[in-house]
N, CA, C and O atoms as a GROMACS GRO file, in nm:
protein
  428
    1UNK      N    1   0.866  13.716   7.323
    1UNK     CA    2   0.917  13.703   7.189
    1UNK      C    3   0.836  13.797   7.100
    1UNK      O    4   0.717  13.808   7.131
    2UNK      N    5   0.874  13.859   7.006
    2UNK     CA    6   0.853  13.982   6.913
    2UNK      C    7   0.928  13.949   6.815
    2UNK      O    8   1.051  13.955   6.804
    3UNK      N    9   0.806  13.893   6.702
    3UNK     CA   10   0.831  13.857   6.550
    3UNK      C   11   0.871  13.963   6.508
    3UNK      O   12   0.859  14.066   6.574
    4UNK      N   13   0.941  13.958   6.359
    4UNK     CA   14   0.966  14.094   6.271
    4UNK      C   15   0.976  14.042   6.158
    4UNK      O   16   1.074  13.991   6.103
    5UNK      N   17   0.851  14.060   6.116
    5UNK     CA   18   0.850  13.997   5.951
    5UNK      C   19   0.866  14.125   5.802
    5UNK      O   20   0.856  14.116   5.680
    6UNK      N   21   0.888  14.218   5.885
    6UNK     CA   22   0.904  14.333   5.744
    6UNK      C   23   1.044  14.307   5.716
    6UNK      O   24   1.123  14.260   5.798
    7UNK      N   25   1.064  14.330   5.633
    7UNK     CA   26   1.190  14.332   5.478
    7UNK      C   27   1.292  14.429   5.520
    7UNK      O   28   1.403  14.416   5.468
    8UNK      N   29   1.268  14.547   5.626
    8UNK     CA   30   1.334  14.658   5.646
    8UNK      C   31   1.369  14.620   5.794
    8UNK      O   32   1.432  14.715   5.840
    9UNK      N   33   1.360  14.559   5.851
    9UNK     CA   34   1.430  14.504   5.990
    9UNK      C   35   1.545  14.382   5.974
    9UNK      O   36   1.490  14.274   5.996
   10UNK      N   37   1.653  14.370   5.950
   10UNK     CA   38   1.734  14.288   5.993
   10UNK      C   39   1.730  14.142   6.037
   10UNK      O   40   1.800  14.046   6.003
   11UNK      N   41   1.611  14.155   6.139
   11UNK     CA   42   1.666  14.027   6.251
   11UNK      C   43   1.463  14.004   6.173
   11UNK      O   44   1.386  14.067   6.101
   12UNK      N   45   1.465  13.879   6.249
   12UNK     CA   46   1.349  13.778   6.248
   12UNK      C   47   1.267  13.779   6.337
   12UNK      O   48   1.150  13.749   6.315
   13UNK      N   49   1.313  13.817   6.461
   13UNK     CA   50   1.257  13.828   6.651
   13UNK      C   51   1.346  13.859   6.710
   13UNK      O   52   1.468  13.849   6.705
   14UNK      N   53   1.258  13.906   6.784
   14UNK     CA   54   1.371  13.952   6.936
   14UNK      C   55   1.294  13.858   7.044
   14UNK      O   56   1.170  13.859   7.042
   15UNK      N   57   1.367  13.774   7.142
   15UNK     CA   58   1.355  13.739   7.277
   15UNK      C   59   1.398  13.710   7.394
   15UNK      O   60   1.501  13.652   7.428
   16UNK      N   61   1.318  13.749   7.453
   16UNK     CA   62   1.385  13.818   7.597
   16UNK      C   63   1.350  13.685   7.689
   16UNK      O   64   1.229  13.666   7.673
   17UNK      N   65   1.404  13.584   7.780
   17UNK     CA   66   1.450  13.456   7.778
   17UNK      C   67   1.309  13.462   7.892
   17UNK      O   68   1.215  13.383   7.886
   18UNK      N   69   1.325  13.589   8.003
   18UNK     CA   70   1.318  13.558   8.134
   18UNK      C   71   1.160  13.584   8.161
   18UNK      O   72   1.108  13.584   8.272
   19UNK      N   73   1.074  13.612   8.003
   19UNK     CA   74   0.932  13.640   7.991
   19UNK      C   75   0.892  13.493   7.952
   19UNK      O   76   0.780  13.491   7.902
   20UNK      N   77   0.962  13.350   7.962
   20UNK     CA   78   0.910  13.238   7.941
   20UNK      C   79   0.887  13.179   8.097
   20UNK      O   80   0.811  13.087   8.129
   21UNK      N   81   0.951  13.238   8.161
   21UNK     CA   82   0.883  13.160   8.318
   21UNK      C   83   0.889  13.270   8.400
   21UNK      O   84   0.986  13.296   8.470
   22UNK      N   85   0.728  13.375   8.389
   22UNK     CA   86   0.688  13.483   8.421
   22UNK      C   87   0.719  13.465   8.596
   22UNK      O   88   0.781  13.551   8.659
   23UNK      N   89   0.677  13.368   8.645
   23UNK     CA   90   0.672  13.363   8.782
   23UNK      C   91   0.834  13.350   8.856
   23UNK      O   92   0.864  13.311   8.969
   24UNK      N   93   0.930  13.407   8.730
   24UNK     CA   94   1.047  13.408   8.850
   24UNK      C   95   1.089  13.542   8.784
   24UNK      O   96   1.210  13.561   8.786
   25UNK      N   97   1.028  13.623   8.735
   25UNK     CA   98   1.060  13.757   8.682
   25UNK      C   99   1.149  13.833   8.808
   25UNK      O  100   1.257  13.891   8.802
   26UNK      N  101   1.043  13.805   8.945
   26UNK     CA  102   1.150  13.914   9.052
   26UNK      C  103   1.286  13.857   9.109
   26UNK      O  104   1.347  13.925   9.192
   27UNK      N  105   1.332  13.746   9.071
   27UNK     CA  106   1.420  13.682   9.076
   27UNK      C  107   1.544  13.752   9.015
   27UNK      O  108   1.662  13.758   9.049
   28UNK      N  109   1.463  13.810   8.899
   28UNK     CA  110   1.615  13.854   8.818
   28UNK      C  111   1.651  14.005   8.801
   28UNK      O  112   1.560  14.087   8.812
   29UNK      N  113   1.769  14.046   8.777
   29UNK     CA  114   1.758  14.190   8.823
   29UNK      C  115   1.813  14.242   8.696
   29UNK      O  116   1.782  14.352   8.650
   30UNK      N  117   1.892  14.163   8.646
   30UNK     CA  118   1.945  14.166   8.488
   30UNK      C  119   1.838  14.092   8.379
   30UNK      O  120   1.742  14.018   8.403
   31UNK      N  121   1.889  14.139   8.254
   31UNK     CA  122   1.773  14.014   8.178
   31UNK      C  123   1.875  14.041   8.052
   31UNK      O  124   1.965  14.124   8.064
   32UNK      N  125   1.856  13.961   7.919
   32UNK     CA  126   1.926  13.915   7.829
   32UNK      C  127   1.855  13.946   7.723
   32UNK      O  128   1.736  13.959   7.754
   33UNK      N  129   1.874  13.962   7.623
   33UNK     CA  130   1.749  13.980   7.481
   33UNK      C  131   1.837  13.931   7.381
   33UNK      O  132   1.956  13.927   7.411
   34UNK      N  133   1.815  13.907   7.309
   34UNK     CA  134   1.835  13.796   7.170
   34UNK      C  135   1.784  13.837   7.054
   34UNK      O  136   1.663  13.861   7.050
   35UNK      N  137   1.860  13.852   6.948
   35UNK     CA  138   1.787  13.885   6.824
   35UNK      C  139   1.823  13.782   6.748
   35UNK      O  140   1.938  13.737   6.743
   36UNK      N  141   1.700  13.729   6.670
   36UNK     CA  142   1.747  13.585   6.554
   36UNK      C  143   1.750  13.673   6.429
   36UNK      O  144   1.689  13.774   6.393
   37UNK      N  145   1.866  13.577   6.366
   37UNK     CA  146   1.866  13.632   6.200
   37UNK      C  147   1.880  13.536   6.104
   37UNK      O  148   1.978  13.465   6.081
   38UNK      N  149   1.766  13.542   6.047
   38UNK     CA  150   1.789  13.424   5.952
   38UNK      C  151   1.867  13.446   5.794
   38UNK      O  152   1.903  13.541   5.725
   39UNK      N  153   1.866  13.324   5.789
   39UNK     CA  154   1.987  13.291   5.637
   39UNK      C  155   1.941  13.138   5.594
   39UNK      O  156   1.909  13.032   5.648
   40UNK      N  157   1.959  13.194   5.465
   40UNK     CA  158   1.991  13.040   5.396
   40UNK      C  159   2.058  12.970   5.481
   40UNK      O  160   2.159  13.004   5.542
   41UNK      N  161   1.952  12.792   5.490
   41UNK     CA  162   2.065  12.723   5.496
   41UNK      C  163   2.221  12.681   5.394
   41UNK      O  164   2.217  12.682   5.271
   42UNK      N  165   2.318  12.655   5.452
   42UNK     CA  166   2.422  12.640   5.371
   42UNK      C  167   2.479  12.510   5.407
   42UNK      O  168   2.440  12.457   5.511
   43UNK      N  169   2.545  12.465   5.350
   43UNK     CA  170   2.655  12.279   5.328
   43UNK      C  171   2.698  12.278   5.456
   43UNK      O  172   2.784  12.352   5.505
   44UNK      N  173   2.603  12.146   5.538
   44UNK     CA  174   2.704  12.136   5.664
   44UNK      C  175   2.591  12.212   5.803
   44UNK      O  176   2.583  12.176   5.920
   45UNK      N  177   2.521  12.316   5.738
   45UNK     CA  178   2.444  12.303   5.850
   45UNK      C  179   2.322  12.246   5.853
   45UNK      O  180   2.283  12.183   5.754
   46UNK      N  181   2.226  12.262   5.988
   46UNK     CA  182   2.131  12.117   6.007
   46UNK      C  183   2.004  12.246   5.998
   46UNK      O  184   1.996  12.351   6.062
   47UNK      N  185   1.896  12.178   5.872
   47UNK     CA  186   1.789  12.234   5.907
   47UNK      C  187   1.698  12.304   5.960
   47UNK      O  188   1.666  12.388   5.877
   48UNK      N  189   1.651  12.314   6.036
   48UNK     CA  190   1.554  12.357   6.132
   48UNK      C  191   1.393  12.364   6.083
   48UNK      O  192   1.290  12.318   6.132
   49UNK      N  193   1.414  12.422   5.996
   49UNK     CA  194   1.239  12.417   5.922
   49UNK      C  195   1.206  12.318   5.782
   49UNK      O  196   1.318  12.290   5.740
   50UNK      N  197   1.159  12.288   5.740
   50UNK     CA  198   1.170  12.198   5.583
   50UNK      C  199   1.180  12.296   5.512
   50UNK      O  200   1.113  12.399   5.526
   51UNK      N  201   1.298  12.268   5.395
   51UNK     CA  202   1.295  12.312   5.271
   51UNK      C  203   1.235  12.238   5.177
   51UNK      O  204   1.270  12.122   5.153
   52UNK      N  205   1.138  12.300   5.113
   52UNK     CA  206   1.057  12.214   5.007
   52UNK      C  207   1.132  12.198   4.860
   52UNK      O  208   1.102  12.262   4.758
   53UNK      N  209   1.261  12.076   4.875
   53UNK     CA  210   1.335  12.061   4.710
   53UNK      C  211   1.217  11.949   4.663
   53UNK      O  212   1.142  11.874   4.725
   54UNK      N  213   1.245  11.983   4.499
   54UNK     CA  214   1.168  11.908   4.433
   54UNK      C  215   1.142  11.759   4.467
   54UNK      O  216   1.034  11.701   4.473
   55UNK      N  217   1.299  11.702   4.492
   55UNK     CA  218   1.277  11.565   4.549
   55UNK      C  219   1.203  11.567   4.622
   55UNK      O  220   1.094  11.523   4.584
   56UNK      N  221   1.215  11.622   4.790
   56UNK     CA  222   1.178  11.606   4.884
   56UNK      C  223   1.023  11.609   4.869
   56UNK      O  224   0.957  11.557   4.959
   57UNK      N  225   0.961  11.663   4.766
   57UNK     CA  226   0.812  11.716   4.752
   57UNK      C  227   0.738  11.578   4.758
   57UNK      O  228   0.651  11.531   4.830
   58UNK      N  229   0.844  11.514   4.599
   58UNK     CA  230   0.776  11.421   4.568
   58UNK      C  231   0.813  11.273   4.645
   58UNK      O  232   0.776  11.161   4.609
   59UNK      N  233   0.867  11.296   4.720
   59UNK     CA  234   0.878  11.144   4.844
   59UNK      C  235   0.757  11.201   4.966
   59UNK      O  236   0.680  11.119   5.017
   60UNK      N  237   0.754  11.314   4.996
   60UNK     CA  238   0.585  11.345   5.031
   60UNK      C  239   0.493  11.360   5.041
   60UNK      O  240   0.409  11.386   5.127
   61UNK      N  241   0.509  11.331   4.876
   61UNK     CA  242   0.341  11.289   4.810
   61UNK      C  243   0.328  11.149   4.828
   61UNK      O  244   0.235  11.081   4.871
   62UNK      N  245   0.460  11.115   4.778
   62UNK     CA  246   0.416  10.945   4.808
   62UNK      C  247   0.413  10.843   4.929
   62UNK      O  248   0.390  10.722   4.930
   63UNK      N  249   0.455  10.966   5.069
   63UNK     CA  250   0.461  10.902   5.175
   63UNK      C  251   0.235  10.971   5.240
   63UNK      O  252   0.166  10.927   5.333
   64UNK      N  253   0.211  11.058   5.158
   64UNK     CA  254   0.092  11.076   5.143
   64UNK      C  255  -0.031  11.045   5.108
   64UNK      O  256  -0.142  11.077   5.152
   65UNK      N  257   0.019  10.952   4.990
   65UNK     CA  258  -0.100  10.840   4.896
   65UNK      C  259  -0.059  10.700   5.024
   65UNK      O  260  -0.147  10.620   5.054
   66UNK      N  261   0.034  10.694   5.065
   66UNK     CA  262   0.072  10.588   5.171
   66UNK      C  263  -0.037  10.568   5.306
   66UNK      O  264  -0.093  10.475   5.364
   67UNK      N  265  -0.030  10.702   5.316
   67UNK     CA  266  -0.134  10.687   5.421
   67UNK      C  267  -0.246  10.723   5.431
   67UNK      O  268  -0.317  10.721   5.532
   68UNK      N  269  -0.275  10.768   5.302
   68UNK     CA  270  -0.438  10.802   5.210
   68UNK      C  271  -0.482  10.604   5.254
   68UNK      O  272  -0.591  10.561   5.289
   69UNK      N  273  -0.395  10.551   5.239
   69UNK     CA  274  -0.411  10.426   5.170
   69UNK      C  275  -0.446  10.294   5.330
   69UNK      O  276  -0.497  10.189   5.370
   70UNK      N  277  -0.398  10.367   5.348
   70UNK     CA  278  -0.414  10.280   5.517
   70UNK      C  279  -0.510  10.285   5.598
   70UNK      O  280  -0.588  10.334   5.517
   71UNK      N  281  -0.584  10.275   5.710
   71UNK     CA  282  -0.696  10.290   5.805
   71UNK      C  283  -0.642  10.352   5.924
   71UNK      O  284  -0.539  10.305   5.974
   72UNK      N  285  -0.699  10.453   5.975
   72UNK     CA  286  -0.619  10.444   6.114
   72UNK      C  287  -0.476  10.516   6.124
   72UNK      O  288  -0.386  10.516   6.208
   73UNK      N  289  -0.495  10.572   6.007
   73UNK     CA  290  -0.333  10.629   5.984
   73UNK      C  291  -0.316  10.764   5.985
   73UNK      O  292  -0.409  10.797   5.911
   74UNK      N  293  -0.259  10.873   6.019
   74UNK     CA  294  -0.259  11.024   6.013
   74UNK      C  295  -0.158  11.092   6.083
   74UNK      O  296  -0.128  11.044   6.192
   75UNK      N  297  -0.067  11.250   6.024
   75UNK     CA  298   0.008  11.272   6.066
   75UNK      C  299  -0.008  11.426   6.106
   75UNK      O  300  -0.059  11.505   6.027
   76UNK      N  301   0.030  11.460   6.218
   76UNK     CA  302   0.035  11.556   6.216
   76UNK      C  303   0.109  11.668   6.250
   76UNK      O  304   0.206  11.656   6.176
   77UNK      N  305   0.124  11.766   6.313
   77UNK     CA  306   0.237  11.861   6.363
   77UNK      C  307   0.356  11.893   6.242
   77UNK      O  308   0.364  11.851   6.127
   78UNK      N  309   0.443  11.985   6.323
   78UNK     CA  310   0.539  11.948   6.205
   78UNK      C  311   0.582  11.896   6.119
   78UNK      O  312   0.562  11.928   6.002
   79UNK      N  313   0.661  11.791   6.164
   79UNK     CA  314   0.737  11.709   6.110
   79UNK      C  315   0.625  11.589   6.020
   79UNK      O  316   0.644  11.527   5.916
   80UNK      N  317   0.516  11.594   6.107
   80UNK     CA  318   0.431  11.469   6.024
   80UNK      C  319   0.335  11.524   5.847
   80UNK      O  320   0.297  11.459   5.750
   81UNK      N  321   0.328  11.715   5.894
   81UNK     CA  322   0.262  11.753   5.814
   81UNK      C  323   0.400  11.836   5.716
   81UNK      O  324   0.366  11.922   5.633
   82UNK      N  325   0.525  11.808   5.731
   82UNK     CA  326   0.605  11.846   5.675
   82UNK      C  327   0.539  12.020   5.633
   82UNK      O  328   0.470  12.052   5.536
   83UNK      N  329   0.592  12.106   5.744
   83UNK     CA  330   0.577  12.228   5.719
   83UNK      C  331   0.589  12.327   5.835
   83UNK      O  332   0.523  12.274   5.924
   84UNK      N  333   0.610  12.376   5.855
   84UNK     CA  334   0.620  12.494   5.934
   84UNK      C  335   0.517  12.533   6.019
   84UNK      O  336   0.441  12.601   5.950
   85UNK      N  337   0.472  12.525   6.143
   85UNK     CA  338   0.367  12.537   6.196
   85UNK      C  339   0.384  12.622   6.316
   85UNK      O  340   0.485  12.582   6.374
   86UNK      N  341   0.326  12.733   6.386
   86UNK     CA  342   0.337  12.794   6.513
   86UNK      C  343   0.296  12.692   6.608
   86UNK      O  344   0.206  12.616   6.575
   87UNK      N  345   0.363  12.680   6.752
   87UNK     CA  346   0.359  12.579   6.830
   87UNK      C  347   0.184  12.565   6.871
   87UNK      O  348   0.130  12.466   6.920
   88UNK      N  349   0.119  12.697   6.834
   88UNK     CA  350  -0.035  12.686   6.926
   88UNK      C  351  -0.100  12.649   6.798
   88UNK      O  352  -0.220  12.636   6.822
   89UNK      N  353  -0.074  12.625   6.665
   89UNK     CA  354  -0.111  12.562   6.538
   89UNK      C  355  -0.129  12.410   6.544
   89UNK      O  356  -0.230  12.342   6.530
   90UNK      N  357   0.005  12.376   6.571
   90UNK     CA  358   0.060  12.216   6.581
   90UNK      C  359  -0.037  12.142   6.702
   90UNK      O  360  -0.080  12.028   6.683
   91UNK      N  361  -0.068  12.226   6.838
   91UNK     CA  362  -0.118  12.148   6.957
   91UNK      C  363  -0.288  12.164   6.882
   91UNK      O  364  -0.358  12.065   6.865
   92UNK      N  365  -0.334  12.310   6.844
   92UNK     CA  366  -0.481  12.273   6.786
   92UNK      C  367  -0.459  12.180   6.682
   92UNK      O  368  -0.532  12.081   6.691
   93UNK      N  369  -0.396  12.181   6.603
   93UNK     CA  370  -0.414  12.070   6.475
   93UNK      C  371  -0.433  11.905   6.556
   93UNK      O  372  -0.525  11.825   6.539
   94UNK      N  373  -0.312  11.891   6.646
   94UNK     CA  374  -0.344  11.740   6.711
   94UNK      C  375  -0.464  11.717   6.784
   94UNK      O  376  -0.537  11.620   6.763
   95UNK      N  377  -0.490  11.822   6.886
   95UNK     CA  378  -0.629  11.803   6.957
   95UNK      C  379  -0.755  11.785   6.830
   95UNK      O  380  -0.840  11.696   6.821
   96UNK      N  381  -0.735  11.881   6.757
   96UNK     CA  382  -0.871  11.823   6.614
   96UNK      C  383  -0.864  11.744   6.532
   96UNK      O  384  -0.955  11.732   6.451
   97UNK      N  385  -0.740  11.654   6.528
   97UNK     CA  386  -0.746  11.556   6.481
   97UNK      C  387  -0.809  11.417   6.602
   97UNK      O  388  -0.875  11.314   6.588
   98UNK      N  389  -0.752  11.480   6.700
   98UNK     CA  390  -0.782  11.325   6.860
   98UNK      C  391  -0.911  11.339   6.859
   98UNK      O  392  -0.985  11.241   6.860
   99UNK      N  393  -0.965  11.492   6.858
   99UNK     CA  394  -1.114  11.464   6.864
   99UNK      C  395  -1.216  11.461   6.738
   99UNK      O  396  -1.339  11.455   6.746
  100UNK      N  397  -1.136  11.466   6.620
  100UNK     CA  398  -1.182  11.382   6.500
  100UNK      C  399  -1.218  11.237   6.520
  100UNK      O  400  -1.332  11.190   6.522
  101UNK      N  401  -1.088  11.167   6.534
  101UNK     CA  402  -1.061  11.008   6.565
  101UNK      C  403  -1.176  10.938   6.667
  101UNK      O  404  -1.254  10.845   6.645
  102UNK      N  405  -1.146  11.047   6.826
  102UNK     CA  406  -1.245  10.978   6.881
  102UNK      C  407  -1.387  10.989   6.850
  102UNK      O  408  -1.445  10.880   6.859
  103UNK      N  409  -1.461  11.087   6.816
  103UNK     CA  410  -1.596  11.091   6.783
  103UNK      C  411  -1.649  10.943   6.684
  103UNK      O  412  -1.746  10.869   6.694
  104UNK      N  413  -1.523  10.947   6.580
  104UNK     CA  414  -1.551  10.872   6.466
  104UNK      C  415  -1.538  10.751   6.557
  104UNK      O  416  -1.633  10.674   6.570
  105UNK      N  417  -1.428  10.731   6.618
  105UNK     CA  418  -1.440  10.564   6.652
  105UNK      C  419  -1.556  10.506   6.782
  105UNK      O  420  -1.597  10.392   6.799
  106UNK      N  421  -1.588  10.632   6.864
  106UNK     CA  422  -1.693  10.600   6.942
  106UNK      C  423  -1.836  10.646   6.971
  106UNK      O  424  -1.897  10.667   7.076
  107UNK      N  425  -1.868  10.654   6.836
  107UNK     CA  426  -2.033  10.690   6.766
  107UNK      C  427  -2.118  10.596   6.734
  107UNK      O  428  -2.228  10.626   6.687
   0.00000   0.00000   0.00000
């Protein structure tokens, strides 16, 4: 996969399917490539990343003082940290939070 974050390229990434399970590369003699293009979401289609509307902000602050407020409570990855995260972001963020938790609870 090959991001493309400049303004003067079109597409978003290009990826090529058959570089996710390297060990059957000689298997294939053809290969496929993919370009994503992003757009506004529009009425009717489903998400994929959070859009931050005003509402939505403020039911995440208050699902935030919620668990400011609790013991034992914490969210993380995506969906828990409401935001956009690269997948090797999301797995370090959980591992430093598990080994936050455990140090604290068995010190």
């Amino acid at each position: 996969m090959i991001n493309a974050p400049d303004r003067d390229v079109p597409f978003t990434r290009t990826i090529e399917h058959k570089f996710f399970a390297p060990w059957e590369l000689e298997a294939h003699d053809k290969t496929v490539v993919y370009r994503e293009y992003s757009r506004a979401c529009g009425e009717g289609d489903i998400p994929y990343y959070p859009v931050r509307l005003v509402a939505a902000q403020a039911l995440l602050e208050h699902y935030e003082a919620r668990a400011r407020a609790e013991p034992r409570v914490t969210f993380v990855g995506r969906l828990g940290t409401y935001q956009y995260l690269d997948m090797d972001r999301a797995i370090a963020q959980a591992l430093e939070v598990t080994k936050t938790w455990f140090l604290a609870e068995y010190r």
